[in-house]
C-alpha positions as CSV (number, residue, x, y, z in Angstrom):
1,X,104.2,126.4,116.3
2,X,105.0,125.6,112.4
3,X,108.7,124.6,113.0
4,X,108.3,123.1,116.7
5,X,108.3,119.7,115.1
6,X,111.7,120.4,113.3
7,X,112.7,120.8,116.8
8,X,111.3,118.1,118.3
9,X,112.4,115.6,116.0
10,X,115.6,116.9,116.8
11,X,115.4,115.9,120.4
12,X,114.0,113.1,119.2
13,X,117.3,112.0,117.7
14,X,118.6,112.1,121.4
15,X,115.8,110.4,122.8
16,X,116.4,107.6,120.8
17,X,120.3,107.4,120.9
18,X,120.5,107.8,125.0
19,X,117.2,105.3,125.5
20,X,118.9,102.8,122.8
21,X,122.2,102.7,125.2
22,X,120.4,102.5,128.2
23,X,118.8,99.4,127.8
24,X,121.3,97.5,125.1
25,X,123.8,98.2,128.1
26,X,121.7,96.6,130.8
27,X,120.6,93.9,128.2
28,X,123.9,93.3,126.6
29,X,126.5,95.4,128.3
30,X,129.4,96.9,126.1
31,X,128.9,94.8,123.2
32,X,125.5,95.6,122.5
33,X,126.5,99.7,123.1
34,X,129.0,99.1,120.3
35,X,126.8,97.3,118.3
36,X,124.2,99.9,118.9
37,X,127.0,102.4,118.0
38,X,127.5,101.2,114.1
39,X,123.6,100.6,113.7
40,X,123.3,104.4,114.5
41,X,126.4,104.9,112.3
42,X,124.6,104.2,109.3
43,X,121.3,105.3,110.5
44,X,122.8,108.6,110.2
45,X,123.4,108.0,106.9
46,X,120.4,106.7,105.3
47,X,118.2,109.1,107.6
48,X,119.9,111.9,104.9
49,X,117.9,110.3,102.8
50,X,114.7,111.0,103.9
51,X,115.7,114.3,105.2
52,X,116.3,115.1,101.7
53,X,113.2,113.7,100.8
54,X,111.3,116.0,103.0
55,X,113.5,119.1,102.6
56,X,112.9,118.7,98.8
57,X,109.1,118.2,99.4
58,X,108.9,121.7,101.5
59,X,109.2,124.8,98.6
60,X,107.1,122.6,95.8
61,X,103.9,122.6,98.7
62,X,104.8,126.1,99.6
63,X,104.5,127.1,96.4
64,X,101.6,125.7,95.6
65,X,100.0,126.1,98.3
66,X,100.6,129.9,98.4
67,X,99.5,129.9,94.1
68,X,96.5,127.5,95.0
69,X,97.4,125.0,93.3
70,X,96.0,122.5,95.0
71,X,95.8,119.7,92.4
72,X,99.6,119.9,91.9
73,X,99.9,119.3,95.5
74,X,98.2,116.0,95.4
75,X,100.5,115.3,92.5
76,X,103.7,116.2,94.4
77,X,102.6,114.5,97.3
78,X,102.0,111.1,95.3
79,X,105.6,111.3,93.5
80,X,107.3,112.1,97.2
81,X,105.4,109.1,98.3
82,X,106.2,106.7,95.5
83,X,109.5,107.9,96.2
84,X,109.9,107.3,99.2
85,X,108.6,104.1,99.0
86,X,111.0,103.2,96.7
87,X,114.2,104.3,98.4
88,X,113.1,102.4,101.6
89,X,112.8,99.5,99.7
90,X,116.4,100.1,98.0
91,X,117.9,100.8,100.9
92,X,116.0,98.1,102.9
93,X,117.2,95.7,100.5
94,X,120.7,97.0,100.4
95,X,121.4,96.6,103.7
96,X,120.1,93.3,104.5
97,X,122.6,92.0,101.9
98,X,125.1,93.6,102.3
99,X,125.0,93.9,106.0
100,X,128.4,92.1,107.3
101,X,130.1,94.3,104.3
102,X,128.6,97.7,106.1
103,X,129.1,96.4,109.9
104,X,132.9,96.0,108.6
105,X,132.8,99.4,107.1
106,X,132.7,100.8,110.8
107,X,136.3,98.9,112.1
108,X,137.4,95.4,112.5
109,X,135.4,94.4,116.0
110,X,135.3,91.4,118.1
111,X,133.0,88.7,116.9
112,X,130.3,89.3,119.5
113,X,129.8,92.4,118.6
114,X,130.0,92.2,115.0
115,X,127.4,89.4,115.1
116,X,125.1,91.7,117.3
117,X,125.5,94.6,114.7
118,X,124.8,92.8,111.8
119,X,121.5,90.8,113.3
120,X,120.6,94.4,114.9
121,X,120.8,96.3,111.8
122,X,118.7,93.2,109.3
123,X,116.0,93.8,112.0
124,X,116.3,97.6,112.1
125,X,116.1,98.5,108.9
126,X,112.4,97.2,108.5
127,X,112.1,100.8,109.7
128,X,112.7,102.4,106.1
129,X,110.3,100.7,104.8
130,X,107.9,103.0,106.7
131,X,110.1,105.6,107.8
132,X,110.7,107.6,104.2
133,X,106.7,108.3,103.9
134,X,106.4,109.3,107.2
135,X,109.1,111.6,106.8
136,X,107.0,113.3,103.8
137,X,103.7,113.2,105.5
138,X,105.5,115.2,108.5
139,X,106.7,117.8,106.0
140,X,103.4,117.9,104.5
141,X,101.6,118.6,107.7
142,X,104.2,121.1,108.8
143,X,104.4,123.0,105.8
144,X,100.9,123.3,104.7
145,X,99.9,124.5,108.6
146,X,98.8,121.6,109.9
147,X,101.4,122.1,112.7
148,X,99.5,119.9,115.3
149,X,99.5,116.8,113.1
150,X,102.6,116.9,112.5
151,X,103.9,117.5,116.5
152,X,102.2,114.6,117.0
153,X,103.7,112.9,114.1
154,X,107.0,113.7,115.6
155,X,106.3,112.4,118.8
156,X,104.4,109.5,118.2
157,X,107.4,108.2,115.9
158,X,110.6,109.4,117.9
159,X,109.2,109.0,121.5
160,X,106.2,107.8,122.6
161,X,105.7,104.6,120.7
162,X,109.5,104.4,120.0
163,X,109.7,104.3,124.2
164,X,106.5,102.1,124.7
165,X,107.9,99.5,122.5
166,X,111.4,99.8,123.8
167,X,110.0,99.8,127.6
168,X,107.8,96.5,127.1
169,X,109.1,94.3,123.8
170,X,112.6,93.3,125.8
171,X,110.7,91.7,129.1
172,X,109.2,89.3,126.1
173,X,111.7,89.3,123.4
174,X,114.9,90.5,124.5
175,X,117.6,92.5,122.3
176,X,115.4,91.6,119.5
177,X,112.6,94.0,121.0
178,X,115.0,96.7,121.0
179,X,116.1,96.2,117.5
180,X,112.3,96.0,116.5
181,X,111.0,99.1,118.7
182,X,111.7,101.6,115.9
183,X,110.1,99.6,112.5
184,X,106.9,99.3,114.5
185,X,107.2,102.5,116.2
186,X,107.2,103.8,112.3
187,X,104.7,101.0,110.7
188,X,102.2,102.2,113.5
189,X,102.7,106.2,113.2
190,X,102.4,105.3,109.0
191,X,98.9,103.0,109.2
192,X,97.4,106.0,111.3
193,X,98.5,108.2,109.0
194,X,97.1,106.6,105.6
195,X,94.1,106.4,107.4
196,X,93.5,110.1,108.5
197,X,94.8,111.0,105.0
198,X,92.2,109.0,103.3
199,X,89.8,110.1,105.9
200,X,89.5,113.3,106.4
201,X,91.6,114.6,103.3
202,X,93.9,117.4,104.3
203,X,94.7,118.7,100.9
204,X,90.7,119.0,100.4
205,X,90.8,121.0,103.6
206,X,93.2,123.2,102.1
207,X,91.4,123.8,98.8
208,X,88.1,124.5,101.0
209,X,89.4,127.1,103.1
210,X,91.3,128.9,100.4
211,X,87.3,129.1,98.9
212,X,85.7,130.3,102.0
213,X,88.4,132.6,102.1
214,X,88.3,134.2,98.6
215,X,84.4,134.6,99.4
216,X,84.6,136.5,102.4
């Protein structure tokens, strides 16, 4: 159960790429596929990002969790969060102005479809903003056992409000719908998140049953 959300975000990553062409293509036809096909371009590469994030996250909360130390925990989650935070924002920033400069990166296209990338991608990328701290709150959750929060992490972000919002914002909105299903699928998945967080503090949780434990 631990690493069934590595694999479902995973097949979230084709969940989104074969929904994404389904509907640009009805909506757009071939120019929005291509279009599609350089926003994804460099979504692969700025998701490395927050993989990293997450993959660098993992041993520190192992190993603290596993020594107890559940006050550098907090600490490690508040630095991956600032963190986070801040490379969304970079790379938020970056690519809205810089966006004609990265669509080009890609190949010399018509104009249609290098106006459709660039306006795609400058709504899009609202999605970092968000998408680097969920990416450390899922790794959190996985690696200190909370396996269930973060399945549902996974597939609240990558396929069940990703699809709601893709299914229903293009009958009001359009393309821009589909360029704006991921950002609030992520902005969503993050505000629930803060608030369980605060809530019902998982880290707390851990420190308690590590007590009940050592006075069994």
């Amino acid at each position: 159960m631990i690493g069934f959300p590595s694999f479902l975000a995973e097949v979230g990553i084709s969940v989104f790429t074969v929904s994404h062409n389904i509907i640009l293509e009805r909506l757009e036809g071939t120019d929005g596929v291509a279009a599609f096909a350089v926003i994804n371009y460099t979504h692969s590469l700025i998701l490395m990002t927050f993989l990293g994030l997450g993959a660098a996250v993992q041993p520190l909360i192992s190993y603290y969790y596993g020594s107890q130390s559940f006050a550098n925990i907090r600490l490690t989650m508040r630095i991956a969060v600032r963190t986070a935070l801040i490379a969304g924002g970079l790379l938020f920033t970056i690519v809205q102005l810089g966006a004609s400069q990265v669509v080009q990166m890609f190949g010399d296209f018509p104009a249609e479809v290098t106006n459709h990338a660039i306006y795609g991608l400058r709504l899009f990328v609202f999605a970092y903003l968000f998408m680097g701290v969920n990416f450390v709150m899922m790794t959190f959750f996985q690696t200190a056992g909370y396996a269930k929060m973060a399945v549902g992490m996974t597939a609240a972000r990558e396929m069940i409000f990703m699809l709601a919002f893709l299914l229903t914002l293009p009958l009001v909105m359009g393309v821009t719908g589909v360029w704006l299903s991921v950002p609030l699928a992520e902005g969503l998945v993050l505000f629930g998140v803060v608030y369980g967080y605060r809530r019902f503090d998982p880290v707390g949780g851990l420190a308690m049953t590590a007590a009940i434990r050592r006075n069994e």
